[in-house]
C-alpha positions as CSV (number, residue, x, y, z in Angstrom):
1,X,96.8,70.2,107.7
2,X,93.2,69.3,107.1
3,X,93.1,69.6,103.4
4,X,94.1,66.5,101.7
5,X,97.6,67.4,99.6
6,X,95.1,65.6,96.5
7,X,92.3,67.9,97.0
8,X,95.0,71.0,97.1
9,X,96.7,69.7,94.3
10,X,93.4,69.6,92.2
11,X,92.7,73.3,93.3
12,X,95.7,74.8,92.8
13,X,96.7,74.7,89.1
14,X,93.4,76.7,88.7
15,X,93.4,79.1,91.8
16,X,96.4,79.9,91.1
17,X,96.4,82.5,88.3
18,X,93.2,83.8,89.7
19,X,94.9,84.4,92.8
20,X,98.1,86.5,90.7
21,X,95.3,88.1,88.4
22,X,93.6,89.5,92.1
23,X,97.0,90.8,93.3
24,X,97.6,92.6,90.1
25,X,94.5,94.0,89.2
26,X,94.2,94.8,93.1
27,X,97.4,97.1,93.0
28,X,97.2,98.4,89.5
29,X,93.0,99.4,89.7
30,X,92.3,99.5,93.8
31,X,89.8,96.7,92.5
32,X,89.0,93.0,92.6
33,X,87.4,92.1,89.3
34,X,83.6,90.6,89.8
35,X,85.2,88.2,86.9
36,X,88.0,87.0,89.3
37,X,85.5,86.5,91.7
38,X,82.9,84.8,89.7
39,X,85.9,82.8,88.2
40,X,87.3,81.7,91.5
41,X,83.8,80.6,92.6
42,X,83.1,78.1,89.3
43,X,86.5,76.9,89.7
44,X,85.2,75.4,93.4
45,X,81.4,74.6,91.6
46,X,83.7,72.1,88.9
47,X,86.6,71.3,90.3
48,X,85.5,70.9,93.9
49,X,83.1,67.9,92.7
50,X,86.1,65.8,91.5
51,X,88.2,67.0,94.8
52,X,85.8,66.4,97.6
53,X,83.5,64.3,98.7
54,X,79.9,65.4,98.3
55,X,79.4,65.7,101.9
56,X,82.4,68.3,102.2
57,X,81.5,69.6,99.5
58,X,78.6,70.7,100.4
59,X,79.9,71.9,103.2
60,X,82.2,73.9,101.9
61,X,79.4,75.6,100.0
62,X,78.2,76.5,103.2
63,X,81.3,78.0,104.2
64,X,81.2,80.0,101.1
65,X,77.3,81.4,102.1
66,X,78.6,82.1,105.9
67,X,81.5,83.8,104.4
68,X,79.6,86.1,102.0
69,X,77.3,87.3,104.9
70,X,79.6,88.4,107.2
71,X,81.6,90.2,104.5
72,X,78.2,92.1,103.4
73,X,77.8,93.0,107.0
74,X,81.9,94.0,107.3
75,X,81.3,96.1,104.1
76,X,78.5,97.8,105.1
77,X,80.1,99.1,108.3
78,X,83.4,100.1,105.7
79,X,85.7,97.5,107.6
80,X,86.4,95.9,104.2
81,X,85.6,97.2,100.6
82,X,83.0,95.3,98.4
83,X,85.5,93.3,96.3
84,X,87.6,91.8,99.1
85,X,84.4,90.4,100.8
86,X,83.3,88.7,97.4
87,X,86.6,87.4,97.0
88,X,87.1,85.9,101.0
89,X,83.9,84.8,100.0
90,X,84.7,82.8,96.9
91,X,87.7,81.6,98.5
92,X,86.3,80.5,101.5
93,X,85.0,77.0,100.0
94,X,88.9,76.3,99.6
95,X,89.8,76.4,102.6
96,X,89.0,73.1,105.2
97,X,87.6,74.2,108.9
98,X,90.2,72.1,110.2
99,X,92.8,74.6,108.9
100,X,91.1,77.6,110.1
101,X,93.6,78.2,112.7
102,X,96.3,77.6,110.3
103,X,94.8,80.5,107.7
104,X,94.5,83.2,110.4
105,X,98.7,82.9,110.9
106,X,99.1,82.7,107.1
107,X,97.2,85.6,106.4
108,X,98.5,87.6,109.3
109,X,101.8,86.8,108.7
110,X,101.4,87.6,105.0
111,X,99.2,90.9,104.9
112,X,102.0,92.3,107.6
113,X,104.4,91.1,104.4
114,X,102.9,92.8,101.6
115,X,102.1,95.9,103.3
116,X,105.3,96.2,104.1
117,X,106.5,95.2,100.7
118,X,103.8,97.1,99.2
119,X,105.1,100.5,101.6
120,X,108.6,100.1,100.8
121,X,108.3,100.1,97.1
122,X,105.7,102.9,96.8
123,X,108.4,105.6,98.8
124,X,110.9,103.9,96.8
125,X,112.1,104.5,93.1
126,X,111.2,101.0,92.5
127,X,107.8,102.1,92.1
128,X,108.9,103.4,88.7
129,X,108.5,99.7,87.2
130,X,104.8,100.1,87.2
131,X,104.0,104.3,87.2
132,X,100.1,104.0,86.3
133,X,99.4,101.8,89.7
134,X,96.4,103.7,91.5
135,X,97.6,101.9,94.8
136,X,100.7,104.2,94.9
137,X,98.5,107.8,95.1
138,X,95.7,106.4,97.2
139,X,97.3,107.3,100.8
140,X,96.5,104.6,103.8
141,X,94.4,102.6,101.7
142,X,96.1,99.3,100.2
143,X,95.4,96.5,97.9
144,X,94.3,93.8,100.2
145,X,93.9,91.6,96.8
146,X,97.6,91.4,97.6
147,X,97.7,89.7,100.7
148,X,93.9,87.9,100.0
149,X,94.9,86.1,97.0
150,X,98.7,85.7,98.1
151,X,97.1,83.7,101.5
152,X,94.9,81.2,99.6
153,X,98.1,80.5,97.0
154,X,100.2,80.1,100.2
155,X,97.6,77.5,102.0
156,X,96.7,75.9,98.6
157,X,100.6,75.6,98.2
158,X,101.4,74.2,101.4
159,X,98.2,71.6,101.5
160,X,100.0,69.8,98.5
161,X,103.4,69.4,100.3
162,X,101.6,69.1,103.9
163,X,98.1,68.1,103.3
164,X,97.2,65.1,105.0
């Protein structure tokens, strides 16, 4: 991995109840939370100035710009809603170019896992342990928040073990 496992292991303590608060709030509301967003994004502003060097840093600043762009431009055609670009956005300084490749599989390989997951339980009576969840009534649409925030955890996870 491109990440350093002591740039992962500064990120994660912090990105990681952001990323359970996303998934939640995603499947309960059908919404990611500007304050997630906003809250995912200082957590890269503090914390990425003590786990990067400057250069990379600013960087991946960049990548967080070049991320934000595209998403407008994805939302405005309705290929994504508003709150999953801000958040790919905001997660996107996280995330070293080197690993790129590495990403795509994760996230593939987990948004074909929660929709799944997320499908089985909603035609199931297991969807009875949280009634009020507005992603059970809202037909094909699903909580990306799920698989968005469950990717970065995932990568963020596997940089400290793997990280070089």
């Amino acid at each position: 991995m491109a990440i350093t496992s002591s740039a992962a292991l500064w990120f994660l303590p912090f990105v990681l109840p952001i990323c359970f608060y996303v998934a939640f709030t995603d499947m309960r509301d059908m919404r990611i939370t500007n304050q997630a967003v906003v809250a995912l994004a200082v957590v890269f502003l503090i914390i990425g100035l003590i786990a990067l060097p400057l250069p990379v840093y600013g960087i991946r600043l960049l990548q967080m710009i070049g991320v934000l762009v595209i998403g407008v431009i994805l939302n405005a055609a309705g290929a994504v809603g508003a709150g999953d670009a801000k958040f790919a956005a905001a997660a996107a300084p996280f995330i070293a170019a080197g690993d790129l490749r590495l990403l795509l599989a994760i996230f593939a390989a987990n948004l074909l896992a929660a929709f799944l997951t997320h499908r089985f339980v909603k035609y199931t009576p297991l969807r009875r342990i949280a009634p009020g969840w507005q992603s059970w009534d809202r037909g094909w649409d699903f909580p990306m928040g799920l698989s968005l925030g469950g990717t970065l955890a995932i990568y963020l996870i596997l940089g400290v073990g793997y990280g070089a």
